[in-house]
C-alpha positions as CSV (number, residue, x, y, z in Angstrom):
1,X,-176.4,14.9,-9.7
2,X,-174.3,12.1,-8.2
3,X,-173.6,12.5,-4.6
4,X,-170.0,12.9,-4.7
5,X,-170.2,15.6,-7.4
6,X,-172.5,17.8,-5.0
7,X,-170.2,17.3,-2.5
8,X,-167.6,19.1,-4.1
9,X,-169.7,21.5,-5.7
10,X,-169.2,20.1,-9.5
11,X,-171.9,21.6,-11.5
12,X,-173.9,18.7,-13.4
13,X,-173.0,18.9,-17.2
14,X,-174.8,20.4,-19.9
15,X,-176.9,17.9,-22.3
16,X,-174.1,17.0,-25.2
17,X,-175.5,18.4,-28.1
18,X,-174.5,15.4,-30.5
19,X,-175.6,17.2,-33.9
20,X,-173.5,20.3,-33.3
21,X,-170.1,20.8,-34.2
22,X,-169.4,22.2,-31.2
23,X,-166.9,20.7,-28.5
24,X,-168.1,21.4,-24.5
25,X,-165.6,21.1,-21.1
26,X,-167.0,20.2,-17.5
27,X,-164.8,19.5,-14.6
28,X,-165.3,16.5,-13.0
29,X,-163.0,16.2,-9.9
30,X,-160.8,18.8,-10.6
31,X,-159.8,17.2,-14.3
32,X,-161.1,19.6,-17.3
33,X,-162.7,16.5,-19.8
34,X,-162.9,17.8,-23.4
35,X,-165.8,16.0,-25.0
36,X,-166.5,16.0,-28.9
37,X,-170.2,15.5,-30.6
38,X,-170.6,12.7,-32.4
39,X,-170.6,15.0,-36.2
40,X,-167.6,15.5,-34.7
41,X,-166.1,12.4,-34.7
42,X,-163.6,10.9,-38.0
43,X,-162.7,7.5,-38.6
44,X,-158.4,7.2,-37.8
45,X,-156.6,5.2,-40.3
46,X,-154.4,2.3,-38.9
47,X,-150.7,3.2,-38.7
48,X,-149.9,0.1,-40.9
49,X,-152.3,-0.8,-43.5
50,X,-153.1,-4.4,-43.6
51,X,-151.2,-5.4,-47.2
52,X,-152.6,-8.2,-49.3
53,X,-149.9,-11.1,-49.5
54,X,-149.7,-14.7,-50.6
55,X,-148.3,-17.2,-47.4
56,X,-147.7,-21.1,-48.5
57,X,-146.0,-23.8,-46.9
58,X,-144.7,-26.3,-49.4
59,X,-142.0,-28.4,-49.3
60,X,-139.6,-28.8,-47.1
61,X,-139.7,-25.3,-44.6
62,X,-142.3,-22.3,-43.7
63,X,-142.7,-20.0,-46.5
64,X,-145.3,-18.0,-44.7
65,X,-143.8,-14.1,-46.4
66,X,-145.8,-10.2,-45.9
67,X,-145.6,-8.1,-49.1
68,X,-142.7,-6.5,-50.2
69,X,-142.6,-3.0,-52.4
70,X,-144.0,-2.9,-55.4
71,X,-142.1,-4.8,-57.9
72,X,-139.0,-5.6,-56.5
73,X,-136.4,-8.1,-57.9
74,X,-135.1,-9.7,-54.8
75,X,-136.8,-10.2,-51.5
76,X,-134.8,-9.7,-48.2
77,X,-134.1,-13.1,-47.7
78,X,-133.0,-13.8,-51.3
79,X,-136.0,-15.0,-52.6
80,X,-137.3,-14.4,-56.2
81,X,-140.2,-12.4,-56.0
82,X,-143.2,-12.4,-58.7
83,X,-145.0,-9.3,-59.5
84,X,-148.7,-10.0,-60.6
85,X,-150.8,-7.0,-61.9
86,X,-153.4,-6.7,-60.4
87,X,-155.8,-6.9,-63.0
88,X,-154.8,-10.4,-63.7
89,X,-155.9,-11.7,-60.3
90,X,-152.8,-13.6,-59.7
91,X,-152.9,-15.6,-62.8
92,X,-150.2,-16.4,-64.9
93,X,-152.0,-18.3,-67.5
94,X,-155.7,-18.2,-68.2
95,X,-158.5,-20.6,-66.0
96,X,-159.7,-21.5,-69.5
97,X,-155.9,-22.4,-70.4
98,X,-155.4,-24.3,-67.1
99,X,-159.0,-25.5,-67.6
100,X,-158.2,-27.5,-71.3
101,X,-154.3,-28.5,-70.2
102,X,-156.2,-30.7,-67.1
103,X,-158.9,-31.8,-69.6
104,X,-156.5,-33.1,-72.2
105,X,-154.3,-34.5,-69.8
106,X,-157.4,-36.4,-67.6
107,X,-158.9,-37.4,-71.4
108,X,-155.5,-39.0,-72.2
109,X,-155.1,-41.0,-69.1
110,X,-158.9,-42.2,-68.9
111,X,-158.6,-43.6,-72.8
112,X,-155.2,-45.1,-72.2
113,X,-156.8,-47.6,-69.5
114,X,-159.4,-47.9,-71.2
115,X,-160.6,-50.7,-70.5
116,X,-160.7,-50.5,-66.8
117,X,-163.5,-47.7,-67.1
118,X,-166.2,-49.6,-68.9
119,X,-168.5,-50.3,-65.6
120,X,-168.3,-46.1,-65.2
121,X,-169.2,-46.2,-69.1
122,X,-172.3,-48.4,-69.0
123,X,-174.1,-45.3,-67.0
124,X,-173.1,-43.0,-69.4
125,X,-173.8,-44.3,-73.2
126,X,-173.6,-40.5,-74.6
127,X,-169.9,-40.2,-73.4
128,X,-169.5,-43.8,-74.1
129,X,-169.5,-42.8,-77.7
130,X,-167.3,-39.8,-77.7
131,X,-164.6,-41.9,-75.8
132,X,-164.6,-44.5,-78.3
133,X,-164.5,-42.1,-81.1
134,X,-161.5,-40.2,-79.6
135,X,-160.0,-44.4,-79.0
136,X,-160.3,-44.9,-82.2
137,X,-158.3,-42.1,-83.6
138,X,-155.5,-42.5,-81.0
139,X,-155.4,-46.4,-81.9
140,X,-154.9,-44.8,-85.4
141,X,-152.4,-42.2,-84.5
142,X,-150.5,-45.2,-82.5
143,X,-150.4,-47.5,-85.6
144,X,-152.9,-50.1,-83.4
145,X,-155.0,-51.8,-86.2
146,X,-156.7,-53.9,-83.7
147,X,-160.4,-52.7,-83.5
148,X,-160.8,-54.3,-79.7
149,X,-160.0,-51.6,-77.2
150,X,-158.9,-54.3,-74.6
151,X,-155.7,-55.2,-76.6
152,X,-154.7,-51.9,-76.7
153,X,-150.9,-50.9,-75.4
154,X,-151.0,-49.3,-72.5
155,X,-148.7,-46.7,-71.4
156,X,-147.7,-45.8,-68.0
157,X,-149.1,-42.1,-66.6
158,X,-145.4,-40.8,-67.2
159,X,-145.6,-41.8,-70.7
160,X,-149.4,-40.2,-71.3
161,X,-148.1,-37.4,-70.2
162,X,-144.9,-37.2,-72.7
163,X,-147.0,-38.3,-75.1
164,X,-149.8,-35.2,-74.2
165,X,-147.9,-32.0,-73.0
166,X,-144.6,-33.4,-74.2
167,X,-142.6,-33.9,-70.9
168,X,-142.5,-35.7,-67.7
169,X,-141.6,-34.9,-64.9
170,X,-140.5,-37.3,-61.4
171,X,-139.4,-37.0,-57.4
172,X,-135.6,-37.6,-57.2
173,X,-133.3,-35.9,-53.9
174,X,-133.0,-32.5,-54.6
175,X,-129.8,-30.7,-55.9
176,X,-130.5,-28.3,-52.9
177,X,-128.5,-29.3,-50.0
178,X,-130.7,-30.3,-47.0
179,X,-133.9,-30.1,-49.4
180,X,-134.9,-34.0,-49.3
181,X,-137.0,-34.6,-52.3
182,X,-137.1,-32.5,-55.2
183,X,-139.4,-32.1,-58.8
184,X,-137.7,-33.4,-61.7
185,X,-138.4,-33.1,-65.8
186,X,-137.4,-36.8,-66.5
187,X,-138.2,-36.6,-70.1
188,X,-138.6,-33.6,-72.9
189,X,-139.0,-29.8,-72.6
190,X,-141.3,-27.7,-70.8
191,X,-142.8,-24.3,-72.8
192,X,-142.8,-20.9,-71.0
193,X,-146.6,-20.8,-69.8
194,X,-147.3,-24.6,-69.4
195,X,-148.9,-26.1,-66.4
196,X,-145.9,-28.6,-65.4
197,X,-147.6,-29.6,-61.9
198,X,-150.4,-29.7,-59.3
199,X,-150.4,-29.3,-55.6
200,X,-152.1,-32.0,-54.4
201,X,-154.4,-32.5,-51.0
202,X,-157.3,-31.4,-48.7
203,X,-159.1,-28.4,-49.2
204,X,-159.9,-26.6,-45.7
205,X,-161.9,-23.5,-45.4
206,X,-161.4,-20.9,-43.6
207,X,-162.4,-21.7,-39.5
208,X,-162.2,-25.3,-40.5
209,X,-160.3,-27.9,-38.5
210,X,-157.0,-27.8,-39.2
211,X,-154.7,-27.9,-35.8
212,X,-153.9,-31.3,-35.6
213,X,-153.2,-32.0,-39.0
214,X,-150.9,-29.1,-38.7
215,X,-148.7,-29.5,-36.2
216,X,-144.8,-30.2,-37.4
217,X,-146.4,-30.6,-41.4
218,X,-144.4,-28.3,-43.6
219,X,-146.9,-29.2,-46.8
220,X,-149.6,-26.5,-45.6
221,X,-150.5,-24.4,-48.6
222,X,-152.3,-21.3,-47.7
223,X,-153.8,-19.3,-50.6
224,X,-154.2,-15.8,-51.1
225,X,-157.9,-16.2,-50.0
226,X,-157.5,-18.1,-46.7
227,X,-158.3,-21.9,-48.1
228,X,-155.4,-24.0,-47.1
229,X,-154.5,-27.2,-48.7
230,X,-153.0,-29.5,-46.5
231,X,-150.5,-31.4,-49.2
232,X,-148.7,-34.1,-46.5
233,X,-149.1,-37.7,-47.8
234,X,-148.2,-39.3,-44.2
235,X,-149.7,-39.8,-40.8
236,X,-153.2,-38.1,-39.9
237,X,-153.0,-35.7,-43.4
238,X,-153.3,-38.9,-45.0
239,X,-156.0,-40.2,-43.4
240,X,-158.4,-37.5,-43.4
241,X,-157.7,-36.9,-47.3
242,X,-158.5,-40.8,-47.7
243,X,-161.4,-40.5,-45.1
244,X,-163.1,-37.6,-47.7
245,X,-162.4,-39.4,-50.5
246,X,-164.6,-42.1,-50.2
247,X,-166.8,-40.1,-48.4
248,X,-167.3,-38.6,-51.5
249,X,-167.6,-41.3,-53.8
250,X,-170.7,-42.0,-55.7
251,X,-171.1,-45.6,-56.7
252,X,-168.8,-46.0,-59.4
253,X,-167.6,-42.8,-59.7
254,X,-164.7,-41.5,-57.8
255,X,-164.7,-37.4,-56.8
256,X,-160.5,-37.6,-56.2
257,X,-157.6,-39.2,-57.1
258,X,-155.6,-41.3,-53.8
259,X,-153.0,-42.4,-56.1
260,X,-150.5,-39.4,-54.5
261,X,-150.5,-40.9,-51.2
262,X,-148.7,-43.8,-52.6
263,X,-145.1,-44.5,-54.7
264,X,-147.8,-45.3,-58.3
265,X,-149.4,-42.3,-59.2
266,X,-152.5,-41.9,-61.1
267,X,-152.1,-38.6,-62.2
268,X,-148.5,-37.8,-63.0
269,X,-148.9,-34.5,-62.2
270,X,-149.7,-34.6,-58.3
271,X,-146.6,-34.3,-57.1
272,X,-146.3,-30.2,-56.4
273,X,-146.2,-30.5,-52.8
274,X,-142.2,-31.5,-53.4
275,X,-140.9,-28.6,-55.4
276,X,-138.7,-26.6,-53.2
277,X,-138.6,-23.1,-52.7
278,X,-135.6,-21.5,-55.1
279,X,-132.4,-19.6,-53.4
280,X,-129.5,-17.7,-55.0
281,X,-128.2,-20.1,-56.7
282,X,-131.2,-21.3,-58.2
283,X,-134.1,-19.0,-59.6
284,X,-137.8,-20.1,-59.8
285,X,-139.0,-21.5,-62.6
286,X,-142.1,-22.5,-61.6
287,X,-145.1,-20.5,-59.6
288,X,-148.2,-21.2,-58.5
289,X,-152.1,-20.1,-59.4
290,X,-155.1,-21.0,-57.7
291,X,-157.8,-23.0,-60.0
292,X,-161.4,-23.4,-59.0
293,X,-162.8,-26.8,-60.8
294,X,-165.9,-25.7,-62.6
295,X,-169.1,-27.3,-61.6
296,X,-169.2,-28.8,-65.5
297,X,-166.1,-30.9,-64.9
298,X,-166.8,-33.9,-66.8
299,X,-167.4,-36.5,-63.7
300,X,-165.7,-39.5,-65.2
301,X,-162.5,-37.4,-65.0
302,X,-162.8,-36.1,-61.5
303,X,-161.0,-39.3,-60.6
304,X,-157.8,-37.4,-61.6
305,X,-158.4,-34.6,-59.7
306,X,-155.9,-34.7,-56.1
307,X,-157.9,-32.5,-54.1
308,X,-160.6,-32.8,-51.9
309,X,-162.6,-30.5,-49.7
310,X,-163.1,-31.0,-46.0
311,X,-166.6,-30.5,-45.6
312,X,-168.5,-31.4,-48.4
313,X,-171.7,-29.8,-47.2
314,X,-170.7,-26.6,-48.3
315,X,-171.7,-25.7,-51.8
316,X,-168.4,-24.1,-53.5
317,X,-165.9,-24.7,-56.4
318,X,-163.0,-27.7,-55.7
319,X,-160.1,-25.2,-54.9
320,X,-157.0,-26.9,-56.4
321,X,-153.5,-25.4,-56.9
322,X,-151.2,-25.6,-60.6
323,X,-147.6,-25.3,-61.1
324,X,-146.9,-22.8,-64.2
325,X,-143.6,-22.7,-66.1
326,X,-142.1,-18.9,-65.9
327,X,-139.7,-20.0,-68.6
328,X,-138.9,-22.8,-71.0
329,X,-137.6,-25.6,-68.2
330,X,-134.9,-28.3,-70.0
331,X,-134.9,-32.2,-69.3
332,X,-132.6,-32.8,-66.4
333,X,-133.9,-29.5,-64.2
334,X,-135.1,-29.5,-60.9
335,X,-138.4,-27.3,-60.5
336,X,-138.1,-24.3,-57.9
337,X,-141.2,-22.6,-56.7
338,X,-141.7,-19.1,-55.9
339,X,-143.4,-18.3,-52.6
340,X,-142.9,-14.6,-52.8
341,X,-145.7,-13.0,-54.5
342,X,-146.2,-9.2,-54.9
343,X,-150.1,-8.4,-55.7
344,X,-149.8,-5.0,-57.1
């Protein structure tokens, strides 16, 4: 018995019989405790749930956003909200459907410059073939007669891409006031279900270092899983996605696609990052879903791909990010995002 519990005449306490259901009392200074066996005990649900959400931070402002109710129509700031059942896992559109719309797109662009890929051919005499094969029929589709693939026309990525999904799209000044840059379809009509876009930039983990990068960048990209993508094509964001890059690069073959840090893109789709969030006045007509790059994406076409991962020592799937059409988009619109996602 402690010493200052005999002085006061406290009887010591009974053994706690921690199988039992049953509660005992002692006094301990004059204060009754109530003590309860550990059969006893119950788990306490938190007051507040934690509730599954989807946080971004494209374009031009923070987008981070908790769940609202289950499918509302309007958010309370005046956002457009999506509802996603939840057996669809957030996806619009199919992997396999985003899967062949980067395949055809990457095929077209790698056949049109041609010629410029036939040191990254020489390794690989089985693909070599099927390139030429698919050449030949689009110099036959073209009208091209000539049967050397070095006096071929060659179109500019916006024009593949016309030519391919059947639009193009381009950065202009928003029609939002105080937006800066905006998404544009230059050029022909996007379908309902199309992917009109990626979301281009480094891939980070969770617990990966990201501080620096994002302090006072409003191109963070955080997806429902915790990977960020960090989409900024200036200051250190730039160097660190140009530093992994060639990091990455094996001999010939590039892993990524630099072009989006500059005015000449390489894939004309890697412009996402600039599509502003929609208000009032203008509804979303675009949303995004995540897209893990298979580990069977042909190599020669990863040059397309604008993403990179951080640490490449970790064995996972390239996380990259697509732009889906929620509704046939007309040449001459402005694309408008929709942060607001309700998981259901």
């Amino acid at each position: 018995m402690p010493p200052a519990a005999a002085e006061q005449g406290v009887p010591a306490p009974p053994e706690p019989d921690l199988i039992s259901q049953q509660p005992y009392t002692f006094a301990l200074k004059g204060f009754p405790l109530r003590l309860l066996p550990l059969a006893a005990w119950k788990p306490v649900p938190p007051a507040h749930p934690p509730q599954p959400r989807r946080a971004s931070c494209p374009g031009e402002g923070a987008k981070m956003a908790p769940q609202p109710p289950r499918q509302p129509e309007e958010a309370p700031s005046g956002q457009t909200l999506r509802y996603v059942p939840e057996s669809s896992q957030d996806k619009i559109i199919s992997d396999e459907d985003v899967f062949e719309t980067l395949l055809k797109v990457f095929k077209a662009l790698f056949i049109n410059d041609f010629s410029r890929h036939t040191h990254i051919l020489a390794l690989l005499p089985e693909i070599k073939c099927k390139y030429l094969e698919l050449l030949t029929v689009e110099q036959k589709r073209s009208k091209v007669n000539s049967c050397n693939h070095q006096s071929q026309h060659v179109f500019s990525p916006e024009e593949v891409l016309l030519n391919t999904l059947g639009f193009a799209i381009s950065r202009d000044r928003s029609s939002l006031v105080s937006a800066g840059t905006g998404v544009f379809v230059t050029k022909g009509f996007v379908p309902k279900g199309t992917v009109v876009s990626m979301y281009p930039g480094t891939v980070y983990r969770k617990h990966e270092p990201i501080f620096f990068q994002s302090l006072g960048n409003p191109f963070i990209f955080r997806c429902i899983d915790g990977v960020l993508i960090d989409g900024n094509d200036k200051g250190l964001s730039r160097s660190v996605y140009r530093s992994c890059s060639r990091r990455d690069q094996l001999g010939p073959f590039q892993m990524s696609d630099e072009s989006w840090l500059t005015a000449a893109l390489q894939n004309p789709l890697a412009m996402g990052q600039y599509v502003n969030n929609c208000s009032h006045e203008k509804a979303a007509n675009v949303c995004y879903q995540e897209f893990d790059v298979p580990g069977y994406f042909p190599v020669e076409l990863k040059q397309y791909l604008p993403n990179i991962v951080y640490s490449h020592d970790i064995e996972s799937y390239l996380r990259c990010v697509v732009l889906v059409a929620l509704r046939d988009i007309k040449q001459g619109e402005e694309l408008f995002s929709n942060y607001y996602t309700v998981v259901g």
